[in-house]
N, CA, C and O atoms as a GROMACS GRO file, in nm:
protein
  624
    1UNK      N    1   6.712  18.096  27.882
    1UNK     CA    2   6.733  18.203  27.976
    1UNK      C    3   6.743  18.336  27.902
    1UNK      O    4   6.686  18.434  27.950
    2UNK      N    5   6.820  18.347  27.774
    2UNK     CA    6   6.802  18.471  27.714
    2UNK      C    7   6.690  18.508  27.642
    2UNK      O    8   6.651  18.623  27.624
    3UNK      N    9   6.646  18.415  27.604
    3UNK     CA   10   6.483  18.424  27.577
    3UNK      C   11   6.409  18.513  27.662
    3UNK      O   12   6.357  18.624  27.650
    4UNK      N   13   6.424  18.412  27.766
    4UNK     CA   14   6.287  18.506  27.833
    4UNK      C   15   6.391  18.616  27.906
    4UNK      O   16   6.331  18.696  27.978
    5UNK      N   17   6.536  18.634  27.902
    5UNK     CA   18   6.543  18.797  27.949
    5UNK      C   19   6.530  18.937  27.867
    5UNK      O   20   6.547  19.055  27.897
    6UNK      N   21   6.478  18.846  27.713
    6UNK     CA   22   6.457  18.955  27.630
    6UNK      C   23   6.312  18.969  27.616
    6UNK      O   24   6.275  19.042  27.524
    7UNK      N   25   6.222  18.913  27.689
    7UNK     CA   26   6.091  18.890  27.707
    7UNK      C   27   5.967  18.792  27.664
    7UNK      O   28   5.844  18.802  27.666
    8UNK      N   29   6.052  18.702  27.627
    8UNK     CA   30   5.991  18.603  27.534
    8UNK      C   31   5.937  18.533  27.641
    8UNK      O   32   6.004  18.510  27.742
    9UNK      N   33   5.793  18.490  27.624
    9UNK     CA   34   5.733  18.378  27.715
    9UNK      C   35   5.783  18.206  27.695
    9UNK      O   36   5.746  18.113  27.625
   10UNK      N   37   5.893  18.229  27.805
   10UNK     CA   38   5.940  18.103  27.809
   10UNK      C   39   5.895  17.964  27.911
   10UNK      O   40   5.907  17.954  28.033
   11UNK      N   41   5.842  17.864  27.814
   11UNK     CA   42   5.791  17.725  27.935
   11UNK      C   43   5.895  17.641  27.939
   11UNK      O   44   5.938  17.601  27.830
   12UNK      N   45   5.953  17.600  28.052
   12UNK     CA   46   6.033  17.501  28.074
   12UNK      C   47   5.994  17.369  28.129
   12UNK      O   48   5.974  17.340  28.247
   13UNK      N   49   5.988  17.298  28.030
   13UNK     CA   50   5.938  17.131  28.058
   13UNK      C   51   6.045  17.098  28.122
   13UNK      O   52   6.155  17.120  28.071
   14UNK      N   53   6.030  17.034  28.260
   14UNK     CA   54   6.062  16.959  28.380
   14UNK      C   55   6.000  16.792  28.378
   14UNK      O   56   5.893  16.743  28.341
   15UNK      N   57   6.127  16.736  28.437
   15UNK     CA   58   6.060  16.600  28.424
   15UNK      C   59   5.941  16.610  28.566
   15UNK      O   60   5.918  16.720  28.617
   16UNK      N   61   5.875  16.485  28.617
   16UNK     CA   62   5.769  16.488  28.694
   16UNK      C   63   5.815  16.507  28.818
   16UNK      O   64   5.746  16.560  28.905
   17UNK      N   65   5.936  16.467  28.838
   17UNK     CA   66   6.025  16.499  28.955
   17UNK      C   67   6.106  16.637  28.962
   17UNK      O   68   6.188  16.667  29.050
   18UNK      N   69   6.076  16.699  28.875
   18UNK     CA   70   6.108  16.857  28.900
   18UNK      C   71   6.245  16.864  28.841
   18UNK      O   72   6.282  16.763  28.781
   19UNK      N   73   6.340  16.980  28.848
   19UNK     CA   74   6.439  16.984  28.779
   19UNK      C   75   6.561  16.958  28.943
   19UNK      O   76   6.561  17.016  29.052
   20UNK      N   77   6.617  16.888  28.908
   20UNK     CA   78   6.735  16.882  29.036
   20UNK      C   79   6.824  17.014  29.068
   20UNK      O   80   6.932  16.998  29.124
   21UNK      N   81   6.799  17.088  29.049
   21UNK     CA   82   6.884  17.222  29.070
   21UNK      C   83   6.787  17.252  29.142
   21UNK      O   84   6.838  17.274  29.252
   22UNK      N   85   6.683  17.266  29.150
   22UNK     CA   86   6.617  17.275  29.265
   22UNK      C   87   6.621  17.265  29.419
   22UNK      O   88   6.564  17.337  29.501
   23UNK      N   89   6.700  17.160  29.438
   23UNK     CA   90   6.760  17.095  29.585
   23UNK      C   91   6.894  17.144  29.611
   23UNK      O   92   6.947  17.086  29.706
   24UNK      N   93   6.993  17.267  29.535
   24UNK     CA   94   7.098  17.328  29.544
   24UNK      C   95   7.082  17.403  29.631
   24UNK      O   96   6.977  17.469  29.635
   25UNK      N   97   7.161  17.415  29.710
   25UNK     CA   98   7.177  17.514  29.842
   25UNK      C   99   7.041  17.682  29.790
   25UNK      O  100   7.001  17.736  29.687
   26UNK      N  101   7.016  17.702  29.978
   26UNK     CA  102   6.919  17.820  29.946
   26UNK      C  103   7.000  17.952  29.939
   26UNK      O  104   7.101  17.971  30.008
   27UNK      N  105   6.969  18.009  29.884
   27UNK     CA  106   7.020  18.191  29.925
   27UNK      C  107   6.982  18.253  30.016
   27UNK      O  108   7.018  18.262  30.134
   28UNK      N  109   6.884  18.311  29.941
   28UNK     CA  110   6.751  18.390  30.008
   28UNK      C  111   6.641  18.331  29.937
   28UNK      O  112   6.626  18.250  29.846
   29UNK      N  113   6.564  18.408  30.018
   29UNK     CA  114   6.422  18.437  29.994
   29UNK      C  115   6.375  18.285  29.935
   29UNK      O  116   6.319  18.291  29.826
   30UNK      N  117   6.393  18.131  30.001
   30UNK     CA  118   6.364  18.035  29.916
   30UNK      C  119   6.430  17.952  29.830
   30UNK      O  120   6.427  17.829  29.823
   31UNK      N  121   6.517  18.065  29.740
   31UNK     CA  122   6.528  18.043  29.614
   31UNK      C  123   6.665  17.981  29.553
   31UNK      O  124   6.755  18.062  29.530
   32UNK      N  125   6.683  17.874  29.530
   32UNK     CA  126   6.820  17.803  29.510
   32UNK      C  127   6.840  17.887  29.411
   32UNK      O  128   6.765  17.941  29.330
   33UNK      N  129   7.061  17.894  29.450
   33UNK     CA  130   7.132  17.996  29.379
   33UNK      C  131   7.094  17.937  29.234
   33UNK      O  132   7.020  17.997  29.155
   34UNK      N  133   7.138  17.848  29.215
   34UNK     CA  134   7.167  17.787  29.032
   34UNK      C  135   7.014  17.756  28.980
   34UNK      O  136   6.995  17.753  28.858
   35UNK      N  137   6.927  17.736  29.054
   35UNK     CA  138   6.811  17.728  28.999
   35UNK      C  139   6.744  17.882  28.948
   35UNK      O  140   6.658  17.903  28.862
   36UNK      N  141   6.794  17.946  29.005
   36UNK     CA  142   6.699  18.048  29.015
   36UNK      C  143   6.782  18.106  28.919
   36UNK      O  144   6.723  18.133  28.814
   37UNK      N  145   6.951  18.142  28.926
   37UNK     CA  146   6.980  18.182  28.805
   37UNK      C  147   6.967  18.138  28.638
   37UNK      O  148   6.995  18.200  28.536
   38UNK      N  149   6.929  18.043  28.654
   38UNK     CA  150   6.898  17.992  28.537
   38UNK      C  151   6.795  17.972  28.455
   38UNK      O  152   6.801  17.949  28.334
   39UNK      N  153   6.656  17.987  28.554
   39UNK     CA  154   6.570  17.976  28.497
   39UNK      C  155   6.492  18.122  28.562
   39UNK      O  156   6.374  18.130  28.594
   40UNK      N  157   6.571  18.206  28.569
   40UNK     CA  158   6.473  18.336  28.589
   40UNK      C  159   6.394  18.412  28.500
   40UNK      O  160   6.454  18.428  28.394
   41UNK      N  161   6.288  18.461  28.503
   41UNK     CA  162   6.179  18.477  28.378
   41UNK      C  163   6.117  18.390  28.290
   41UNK      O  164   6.055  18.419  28.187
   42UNK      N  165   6.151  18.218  28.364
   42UNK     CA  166   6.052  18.154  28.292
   42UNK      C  167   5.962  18.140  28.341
   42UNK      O  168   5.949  18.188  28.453
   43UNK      N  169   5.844  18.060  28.271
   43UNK     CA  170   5.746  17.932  28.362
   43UNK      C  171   5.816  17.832  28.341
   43UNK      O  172   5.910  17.807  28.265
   44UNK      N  173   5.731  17.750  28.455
   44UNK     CA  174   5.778  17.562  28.413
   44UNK      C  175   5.680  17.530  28.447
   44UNK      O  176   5.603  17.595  28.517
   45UNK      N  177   5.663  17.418  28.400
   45UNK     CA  178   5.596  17.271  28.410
   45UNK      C  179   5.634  17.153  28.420
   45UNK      O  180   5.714  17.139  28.327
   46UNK      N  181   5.625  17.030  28.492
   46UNK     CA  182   5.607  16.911  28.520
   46UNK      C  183   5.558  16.856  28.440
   46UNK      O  184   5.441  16.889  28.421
   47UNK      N  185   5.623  16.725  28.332
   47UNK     CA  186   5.527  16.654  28.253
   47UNK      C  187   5.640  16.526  28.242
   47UNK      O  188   5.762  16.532  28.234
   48UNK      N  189   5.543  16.401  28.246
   48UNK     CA  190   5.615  16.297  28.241
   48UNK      C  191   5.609  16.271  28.080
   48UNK      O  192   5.500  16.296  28.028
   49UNK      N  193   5.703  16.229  28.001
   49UNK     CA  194   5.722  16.261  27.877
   49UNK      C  195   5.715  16.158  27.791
   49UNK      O  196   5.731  16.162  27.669
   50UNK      N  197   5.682  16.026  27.888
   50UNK     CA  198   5.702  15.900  27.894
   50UNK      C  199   5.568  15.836  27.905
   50UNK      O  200   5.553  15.715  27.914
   51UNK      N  201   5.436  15.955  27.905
   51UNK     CA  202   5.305  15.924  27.976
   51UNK      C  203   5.190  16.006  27.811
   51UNK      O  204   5.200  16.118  27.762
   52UNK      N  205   5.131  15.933  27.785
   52UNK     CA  206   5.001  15.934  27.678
   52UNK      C  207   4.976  16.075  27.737
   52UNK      O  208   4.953  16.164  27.655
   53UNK      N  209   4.976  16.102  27.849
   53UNK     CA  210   4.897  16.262  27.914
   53UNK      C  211   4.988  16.385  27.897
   53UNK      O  212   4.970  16.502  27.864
   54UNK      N  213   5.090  16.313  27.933
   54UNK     CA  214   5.216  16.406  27.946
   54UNK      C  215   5.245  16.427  27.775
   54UNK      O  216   5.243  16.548  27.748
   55UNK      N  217   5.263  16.367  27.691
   55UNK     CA  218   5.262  16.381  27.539
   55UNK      C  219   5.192  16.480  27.503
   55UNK      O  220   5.239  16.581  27.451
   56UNK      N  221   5.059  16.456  27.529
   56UNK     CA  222   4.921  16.536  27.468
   56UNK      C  223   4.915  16.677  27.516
   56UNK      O  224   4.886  16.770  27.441
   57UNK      N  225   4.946  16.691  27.655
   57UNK     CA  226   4.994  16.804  27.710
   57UNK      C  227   5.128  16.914  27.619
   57UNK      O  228   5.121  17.027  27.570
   58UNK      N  229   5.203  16.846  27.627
   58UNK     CA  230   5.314  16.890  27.542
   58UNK      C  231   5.264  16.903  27.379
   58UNK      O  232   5.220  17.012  27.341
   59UNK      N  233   5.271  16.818  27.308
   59UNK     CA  234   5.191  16.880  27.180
   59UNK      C  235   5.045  16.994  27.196
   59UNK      O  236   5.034  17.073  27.102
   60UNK      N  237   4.944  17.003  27.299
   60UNK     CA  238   4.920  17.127  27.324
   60UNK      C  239   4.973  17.245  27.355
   60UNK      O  240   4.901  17.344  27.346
   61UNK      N  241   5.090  17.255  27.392
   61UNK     CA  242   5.171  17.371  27.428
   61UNK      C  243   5.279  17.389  27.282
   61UNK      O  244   5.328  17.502  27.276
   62UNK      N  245   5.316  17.302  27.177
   62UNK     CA  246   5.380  17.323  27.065
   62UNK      C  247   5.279  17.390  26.982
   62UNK      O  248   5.329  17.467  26.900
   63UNK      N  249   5.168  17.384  26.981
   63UNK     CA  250   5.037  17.389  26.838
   63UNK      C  251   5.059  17.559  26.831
   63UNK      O  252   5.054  17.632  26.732
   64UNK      N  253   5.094  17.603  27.016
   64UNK     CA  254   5.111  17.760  27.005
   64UNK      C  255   5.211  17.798  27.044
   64UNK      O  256   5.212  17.900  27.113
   65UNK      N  257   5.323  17.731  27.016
   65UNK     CA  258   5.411  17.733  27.039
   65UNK      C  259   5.553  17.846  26.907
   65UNK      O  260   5.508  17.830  26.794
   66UNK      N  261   5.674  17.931  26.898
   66UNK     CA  262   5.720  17.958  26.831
   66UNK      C  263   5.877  17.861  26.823
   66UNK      O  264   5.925  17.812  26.721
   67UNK      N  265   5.923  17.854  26.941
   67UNK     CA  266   6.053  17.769  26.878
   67UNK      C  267   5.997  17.634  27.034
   67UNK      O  268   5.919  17.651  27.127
   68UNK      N  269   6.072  17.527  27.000
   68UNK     CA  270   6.090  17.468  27.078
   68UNK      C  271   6.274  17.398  27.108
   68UNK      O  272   6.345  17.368  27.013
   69UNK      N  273   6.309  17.387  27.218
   69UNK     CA  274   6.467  17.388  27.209
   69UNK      C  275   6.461  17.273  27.314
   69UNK      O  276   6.406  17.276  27.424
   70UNK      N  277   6.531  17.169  27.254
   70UNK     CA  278   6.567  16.998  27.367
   70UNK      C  279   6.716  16.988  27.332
   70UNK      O  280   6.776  17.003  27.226
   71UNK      N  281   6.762  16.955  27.473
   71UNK     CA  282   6.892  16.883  27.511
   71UNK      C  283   6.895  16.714  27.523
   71UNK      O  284   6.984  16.665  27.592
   72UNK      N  285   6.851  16.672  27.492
   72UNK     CA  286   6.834  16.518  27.466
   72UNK      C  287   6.930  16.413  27.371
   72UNK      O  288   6.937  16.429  27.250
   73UNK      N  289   6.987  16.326  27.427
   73UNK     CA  290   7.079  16.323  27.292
   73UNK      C  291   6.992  16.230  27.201
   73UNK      O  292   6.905  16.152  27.239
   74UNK      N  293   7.037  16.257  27.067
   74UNK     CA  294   7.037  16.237  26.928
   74UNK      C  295   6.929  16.073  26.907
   74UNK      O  296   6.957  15.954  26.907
   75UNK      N  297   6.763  16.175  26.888
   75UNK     CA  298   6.685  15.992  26.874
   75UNK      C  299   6.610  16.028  27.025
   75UNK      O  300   6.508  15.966  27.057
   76UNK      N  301   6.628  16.060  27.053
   76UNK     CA  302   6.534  16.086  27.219
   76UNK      C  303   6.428  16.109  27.194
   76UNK      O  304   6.348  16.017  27.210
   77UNK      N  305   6.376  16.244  27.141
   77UNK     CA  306   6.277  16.286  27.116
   77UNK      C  307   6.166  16.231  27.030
   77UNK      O  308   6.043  16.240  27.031
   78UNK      N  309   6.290  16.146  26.927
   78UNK     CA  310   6.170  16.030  26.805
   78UNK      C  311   6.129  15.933  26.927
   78UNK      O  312   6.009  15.904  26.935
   79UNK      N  313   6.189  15.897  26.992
   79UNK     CA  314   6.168  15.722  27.068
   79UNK      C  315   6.094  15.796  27.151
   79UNK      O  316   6.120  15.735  27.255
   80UNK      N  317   6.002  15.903  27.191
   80UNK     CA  318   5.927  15.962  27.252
   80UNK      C  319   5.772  15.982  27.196
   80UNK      O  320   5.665  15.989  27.256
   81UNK      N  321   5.805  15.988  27.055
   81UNK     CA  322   5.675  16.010  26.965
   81UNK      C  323   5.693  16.166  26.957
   81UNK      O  324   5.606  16.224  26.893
   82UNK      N  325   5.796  16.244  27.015
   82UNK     CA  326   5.790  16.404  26.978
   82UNK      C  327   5.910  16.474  26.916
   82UNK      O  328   5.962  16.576  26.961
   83UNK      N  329   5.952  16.395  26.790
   83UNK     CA  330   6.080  16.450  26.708
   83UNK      C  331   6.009  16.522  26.645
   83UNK      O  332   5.887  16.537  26.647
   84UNK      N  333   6.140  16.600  26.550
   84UNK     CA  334   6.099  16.705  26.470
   84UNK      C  335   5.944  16.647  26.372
   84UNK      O  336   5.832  16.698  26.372
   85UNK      N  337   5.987  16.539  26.305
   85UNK     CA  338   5.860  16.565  26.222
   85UNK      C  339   5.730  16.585  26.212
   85UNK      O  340   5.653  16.619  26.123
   86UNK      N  341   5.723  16.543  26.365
   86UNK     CA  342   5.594  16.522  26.487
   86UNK      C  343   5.572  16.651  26.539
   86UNK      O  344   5.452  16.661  26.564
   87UNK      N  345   5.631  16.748  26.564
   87UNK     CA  346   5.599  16.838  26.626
   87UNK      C  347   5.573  16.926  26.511
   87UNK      O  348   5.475  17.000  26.525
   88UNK      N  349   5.644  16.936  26.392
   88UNK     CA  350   5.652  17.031  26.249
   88UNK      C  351   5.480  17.017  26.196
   88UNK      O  352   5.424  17.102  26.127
   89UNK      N  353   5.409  16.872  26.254
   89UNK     CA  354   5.320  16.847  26.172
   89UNK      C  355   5.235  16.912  26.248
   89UNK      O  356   5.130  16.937  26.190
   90UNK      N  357   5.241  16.952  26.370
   90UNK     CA  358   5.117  17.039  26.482
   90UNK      C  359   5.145  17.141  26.454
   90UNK      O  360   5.059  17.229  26.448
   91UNK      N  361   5.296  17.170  26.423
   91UNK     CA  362   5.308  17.329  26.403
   91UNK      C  363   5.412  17.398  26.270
   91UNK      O  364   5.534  17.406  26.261
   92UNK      N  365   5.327  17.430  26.197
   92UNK     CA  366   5.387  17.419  26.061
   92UNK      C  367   5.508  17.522  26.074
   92UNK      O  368   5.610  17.489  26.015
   93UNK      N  369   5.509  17.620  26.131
   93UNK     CA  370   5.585  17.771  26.161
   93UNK      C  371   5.678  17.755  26.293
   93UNK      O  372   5.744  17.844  26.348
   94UNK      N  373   5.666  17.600  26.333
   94UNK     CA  374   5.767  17.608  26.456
   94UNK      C  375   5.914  17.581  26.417
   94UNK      O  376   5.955  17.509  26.326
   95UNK      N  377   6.010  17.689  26.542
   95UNK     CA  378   6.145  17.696  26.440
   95UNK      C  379   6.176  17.564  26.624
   95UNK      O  380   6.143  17.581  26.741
   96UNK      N  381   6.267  17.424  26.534
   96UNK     CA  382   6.296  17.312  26.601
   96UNK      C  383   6.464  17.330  26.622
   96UNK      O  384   6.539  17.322  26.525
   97UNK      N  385   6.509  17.351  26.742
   97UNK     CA  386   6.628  17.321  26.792
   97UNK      C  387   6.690  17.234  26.867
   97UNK      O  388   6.650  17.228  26.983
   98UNK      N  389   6.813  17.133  26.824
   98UNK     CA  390   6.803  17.028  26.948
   98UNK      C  391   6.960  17.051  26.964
   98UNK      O  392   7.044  17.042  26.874
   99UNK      N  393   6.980  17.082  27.099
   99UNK     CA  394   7.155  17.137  27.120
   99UNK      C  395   7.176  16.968  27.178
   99UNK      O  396   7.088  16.908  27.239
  100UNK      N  397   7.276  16.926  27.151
  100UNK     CA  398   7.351  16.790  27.209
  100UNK      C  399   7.474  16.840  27.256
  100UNK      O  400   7.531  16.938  27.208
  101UNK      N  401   7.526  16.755  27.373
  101UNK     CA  402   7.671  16.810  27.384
  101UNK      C  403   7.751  16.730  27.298
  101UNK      O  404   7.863  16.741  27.347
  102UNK      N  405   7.759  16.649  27.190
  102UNK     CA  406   7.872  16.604  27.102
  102UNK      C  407   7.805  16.593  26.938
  102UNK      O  408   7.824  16.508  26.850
  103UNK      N  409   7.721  16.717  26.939
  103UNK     CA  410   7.625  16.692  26.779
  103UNK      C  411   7.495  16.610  26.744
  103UNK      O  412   7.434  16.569  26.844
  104UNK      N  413   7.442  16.578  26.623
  104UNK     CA  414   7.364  16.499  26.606
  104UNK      C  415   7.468  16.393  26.515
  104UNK      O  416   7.406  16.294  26.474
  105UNK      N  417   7.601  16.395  26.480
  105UNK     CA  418   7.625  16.266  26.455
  105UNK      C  419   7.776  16.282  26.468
  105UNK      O  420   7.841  16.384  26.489
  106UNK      N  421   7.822  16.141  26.450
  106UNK     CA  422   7.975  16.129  26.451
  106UNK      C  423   7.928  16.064  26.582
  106UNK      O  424   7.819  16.057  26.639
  107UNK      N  425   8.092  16.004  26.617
  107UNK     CA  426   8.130  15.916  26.655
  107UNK      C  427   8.104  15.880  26.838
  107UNK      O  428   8.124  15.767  26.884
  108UNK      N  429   8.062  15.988  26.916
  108UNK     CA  430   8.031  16.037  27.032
  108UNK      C  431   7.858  16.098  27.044
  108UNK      O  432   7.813  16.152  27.145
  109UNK      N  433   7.795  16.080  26.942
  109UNK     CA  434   7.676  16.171  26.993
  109UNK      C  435   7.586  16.136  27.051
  109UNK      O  436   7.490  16.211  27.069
  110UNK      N  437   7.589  15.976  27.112
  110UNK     CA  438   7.510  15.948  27.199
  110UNK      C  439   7.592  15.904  27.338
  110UNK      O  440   7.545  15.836  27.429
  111UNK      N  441   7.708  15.951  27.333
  111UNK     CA  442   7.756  15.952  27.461
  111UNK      C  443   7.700  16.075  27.533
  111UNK      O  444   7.699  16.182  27.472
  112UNK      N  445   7.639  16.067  27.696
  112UNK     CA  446   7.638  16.188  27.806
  112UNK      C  447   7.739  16.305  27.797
  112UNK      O  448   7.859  16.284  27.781
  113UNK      N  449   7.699  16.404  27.807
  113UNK     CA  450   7.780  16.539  27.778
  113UNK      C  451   7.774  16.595  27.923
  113UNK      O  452   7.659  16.622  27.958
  114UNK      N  453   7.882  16.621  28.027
  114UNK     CA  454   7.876  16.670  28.126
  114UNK      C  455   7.958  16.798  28.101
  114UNK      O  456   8.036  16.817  28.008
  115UNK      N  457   7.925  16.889  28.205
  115UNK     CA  458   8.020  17.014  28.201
  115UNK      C  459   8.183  16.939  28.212
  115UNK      O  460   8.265  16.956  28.122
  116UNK      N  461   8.198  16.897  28.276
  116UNK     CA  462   8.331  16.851  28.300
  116UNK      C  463   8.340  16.794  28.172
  116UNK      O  464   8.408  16.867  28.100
  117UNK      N  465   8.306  16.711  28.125
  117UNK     CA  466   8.381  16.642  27.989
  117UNK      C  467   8.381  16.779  27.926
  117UNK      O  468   8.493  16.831  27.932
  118UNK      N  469   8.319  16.828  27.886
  118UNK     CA  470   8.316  16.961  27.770
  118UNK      C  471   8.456  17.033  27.763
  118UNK      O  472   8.545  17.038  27.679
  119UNK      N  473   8.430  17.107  27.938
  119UNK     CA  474   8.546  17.164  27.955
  119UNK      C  475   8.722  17.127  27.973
  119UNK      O  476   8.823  17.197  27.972
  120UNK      N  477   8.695  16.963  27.993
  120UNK     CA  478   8.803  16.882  27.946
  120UNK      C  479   8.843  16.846  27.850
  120UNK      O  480   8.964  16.829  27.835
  121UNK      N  481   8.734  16.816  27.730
  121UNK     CA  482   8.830  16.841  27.614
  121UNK      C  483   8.841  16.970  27.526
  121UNK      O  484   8.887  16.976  27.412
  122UNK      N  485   8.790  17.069  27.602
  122UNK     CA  486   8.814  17.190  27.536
  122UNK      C  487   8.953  17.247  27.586
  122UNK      O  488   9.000  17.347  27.531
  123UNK      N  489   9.007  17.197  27.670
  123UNK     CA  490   9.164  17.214  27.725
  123UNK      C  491   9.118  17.289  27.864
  123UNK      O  492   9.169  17.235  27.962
  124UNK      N  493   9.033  17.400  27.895
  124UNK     CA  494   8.962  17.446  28.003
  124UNK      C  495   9.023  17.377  28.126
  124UNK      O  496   9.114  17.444  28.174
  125UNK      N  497   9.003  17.286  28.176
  125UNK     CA  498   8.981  17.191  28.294
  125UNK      C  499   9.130  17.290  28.329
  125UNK      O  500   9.156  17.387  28.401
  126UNK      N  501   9.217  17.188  28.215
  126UNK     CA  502   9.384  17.181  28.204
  126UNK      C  503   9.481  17.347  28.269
  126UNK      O  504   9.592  17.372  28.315
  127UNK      N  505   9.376  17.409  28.242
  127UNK     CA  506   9.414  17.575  28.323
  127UNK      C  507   9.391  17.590  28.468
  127UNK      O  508   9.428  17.684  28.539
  128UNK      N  509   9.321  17.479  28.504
  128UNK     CA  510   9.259  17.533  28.648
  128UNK      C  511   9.367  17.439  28.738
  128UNK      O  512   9.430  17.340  28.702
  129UNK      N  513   9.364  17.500  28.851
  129UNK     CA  514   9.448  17.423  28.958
  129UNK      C  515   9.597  17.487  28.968
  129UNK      O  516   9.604  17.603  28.926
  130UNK      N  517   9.712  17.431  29.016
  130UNK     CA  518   9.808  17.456  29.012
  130UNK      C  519   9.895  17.347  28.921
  130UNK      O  520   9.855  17.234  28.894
  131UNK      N  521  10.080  17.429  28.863
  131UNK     CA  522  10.121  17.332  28.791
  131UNK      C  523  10.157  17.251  28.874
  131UNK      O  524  10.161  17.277  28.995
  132UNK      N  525  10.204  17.089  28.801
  132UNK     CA  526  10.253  16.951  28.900
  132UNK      C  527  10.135  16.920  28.936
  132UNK      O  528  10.142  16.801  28.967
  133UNK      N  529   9.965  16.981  28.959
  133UNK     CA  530   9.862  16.916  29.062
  133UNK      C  531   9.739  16.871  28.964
  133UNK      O  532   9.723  16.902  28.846
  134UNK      N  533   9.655  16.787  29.049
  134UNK     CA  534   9.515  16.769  28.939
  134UNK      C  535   9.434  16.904  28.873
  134UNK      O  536   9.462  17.009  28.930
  135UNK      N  537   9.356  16.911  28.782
  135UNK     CA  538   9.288  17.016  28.773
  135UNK      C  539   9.207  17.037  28.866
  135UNK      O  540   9.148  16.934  28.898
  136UNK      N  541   9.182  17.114  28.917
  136UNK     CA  542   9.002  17.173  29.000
  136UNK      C  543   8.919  17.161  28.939
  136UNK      O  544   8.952  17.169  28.821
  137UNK      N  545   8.806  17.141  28.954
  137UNK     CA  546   8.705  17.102  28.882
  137UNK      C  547   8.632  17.248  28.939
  137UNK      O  548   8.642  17.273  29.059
  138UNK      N  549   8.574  17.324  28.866
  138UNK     CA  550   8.524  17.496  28.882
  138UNK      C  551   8.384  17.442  28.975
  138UNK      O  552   8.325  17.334  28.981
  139UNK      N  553   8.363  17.587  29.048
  139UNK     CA  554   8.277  17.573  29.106
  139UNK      C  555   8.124  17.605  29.066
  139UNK      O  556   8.029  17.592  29.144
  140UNK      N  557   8.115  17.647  28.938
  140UNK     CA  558   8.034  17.660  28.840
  140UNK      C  559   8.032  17.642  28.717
  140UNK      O  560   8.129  17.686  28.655
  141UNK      N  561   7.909  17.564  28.630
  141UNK     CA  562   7.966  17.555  28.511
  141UNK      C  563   7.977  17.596  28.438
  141UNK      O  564   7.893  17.683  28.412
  142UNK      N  565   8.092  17.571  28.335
  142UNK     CA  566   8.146  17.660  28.241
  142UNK      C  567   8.079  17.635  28.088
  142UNK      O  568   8.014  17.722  28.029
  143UNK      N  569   8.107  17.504  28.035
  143UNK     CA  570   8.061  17.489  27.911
  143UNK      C  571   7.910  17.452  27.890
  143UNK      O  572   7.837  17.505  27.805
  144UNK      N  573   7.874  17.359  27.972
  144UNK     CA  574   7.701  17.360  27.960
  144UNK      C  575   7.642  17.474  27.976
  144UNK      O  576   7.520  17.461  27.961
  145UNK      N  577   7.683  17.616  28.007
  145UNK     CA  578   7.611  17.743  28.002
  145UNK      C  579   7.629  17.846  27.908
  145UNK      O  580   7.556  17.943  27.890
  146UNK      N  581   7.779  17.805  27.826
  146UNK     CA  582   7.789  17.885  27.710
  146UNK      C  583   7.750  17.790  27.571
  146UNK      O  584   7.738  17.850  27.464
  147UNK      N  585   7.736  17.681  27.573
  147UNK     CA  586   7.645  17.639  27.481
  147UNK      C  587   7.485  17.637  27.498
  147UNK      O  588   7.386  17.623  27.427
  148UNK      N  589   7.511  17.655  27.610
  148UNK     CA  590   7.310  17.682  27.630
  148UNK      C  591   7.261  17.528  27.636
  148UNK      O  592   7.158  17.514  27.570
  149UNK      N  593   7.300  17.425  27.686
  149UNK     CA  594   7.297  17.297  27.725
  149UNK      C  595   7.262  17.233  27.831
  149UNK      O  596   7.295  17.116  27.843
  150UNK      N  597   7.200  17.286  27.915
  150UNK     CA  598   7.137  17.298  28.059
  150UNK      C  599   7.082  17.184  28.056
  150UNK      O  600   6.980  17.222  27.998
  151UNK      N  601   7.062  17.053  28.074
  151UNK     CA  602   6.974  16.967  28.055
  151UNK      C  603   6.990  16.886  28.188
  151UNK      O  604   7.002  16.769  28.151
  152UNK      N  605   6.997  16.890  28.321
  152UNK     CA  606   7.060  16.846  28.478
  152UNK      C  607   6.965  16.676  28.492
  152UNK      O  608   7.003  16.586  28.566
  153UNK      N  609   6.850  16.667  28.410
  153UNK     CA  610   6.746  16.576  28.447
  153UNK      C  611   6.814  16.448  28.378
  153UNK      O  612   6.898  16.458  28.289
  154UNK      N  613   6.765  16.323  28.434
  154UNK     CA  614   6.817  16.193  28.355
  154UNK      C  615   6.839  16.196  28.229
  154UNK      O  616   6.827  16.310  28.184
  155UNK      N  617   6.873  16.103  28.137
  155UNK     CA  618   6.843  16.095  27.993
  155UNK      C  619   6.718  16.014  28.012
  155UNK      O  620   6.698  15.944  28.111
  156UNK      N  621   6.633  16.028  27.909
  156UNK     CA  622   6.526  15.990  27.889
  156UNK      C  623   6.544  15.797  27.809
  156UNK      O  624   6.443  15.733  27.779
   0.00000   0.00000   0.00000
C-alpha cells in the first residue's frame, strides 16, 4: 500500500477466488471499505499458484519485476516451485521479502498469524474493553497493518 502511494507500480497476486475483503460491507460507489483501503493504487490479478499456468504467469511478472513481497508462512513459496532461489534466478536484481507473522524460524513460525493473536501477545488486546470484563476485540486491524502483513487468503 505504501508502495504504490508513493507511486510505485504495484501488482497484487490474488488467489483465483479473489481476495476476501472484497465481500466486506459496501460504502460507496461499489467499493468495499477495507478492500479498497488497502489496496488503493494497486493492480491485481488472479492466479492460481498451485497451477503450471498460474506459475509461468507469475515468473513472467518477476523477470520485470523490482521487489517482490509474500506473507506465506515459512516454506510456502519453496513447496510452490517460487522461493527465493527460484525467483533470484529469473531475476538477478530482484530485492525478495517474505513478512511472516512469527519470523522465518523459532519455535511458532509455522503457526497462522491472525490480527488478534498479534495484538494479544503484544499486550494490545489487554487495553481494550473495560476493567473486570473480556477484551474487545477492535473493530479494525491493528497489528496485521502495522507490520504490513495483509495476507486475508487461505494458507497455501
Amino acid at each position: 500500500m505504501m508502495f504504490a502511494d508513493f507511486g510505485a507500480d504495484v501488482i497484487k497476486i490474488e488467489s483465483i477466488d479473489g481476495d476476501p475483503a472484497r465481500l466486506d460491507p459496501l460504502i460507496s460507489d461499489e467499493k468495499q471499505a477495507m478492500f479498497h483501503s488497502l489496496n488503493r493504487n494497486k493492480r491485481s490479478l488472479c492466479l492460481d499458484l498451485k497451477s503450471p499456468e498460474g506459475i509461468s504467469h507469475f515468473l513472467k511478472l518477476v523477470k520485470e519485476a523490482d521487489v517482490v513481497i509474500e506473507s506465506f508462512r515459512p516454506g510456502v513459496m519453496d513447496r510452490l516451485g517460487i522461493g527465493y532461489e527460484t525467483l533470484k534466478s529469473e531475476n538477478k536484481r530482484l530485492v525478495y521479502c517474505a513478512i511472516t507473522g512469527y519470523g522465518q524460524s523459532g519455535p511458532d513460525r509455522t503457526k497462522a498469524g491472525h490480527d488478534v493473536n498479534f495484538i494479544s501477545r503484544a499486550g494490545i488486546l489487554h487495553l481494550s474493553g473495560h476493567a473486570g470484563e473480556k477484551p474487545v476485540i477492535p473493530p479494525a486491524q491493528i497489528g496485521i497493518l502495522e507490520a504490513g502483513d495483509y495476507s486475508p487468503s487461505p494458507e497455501l
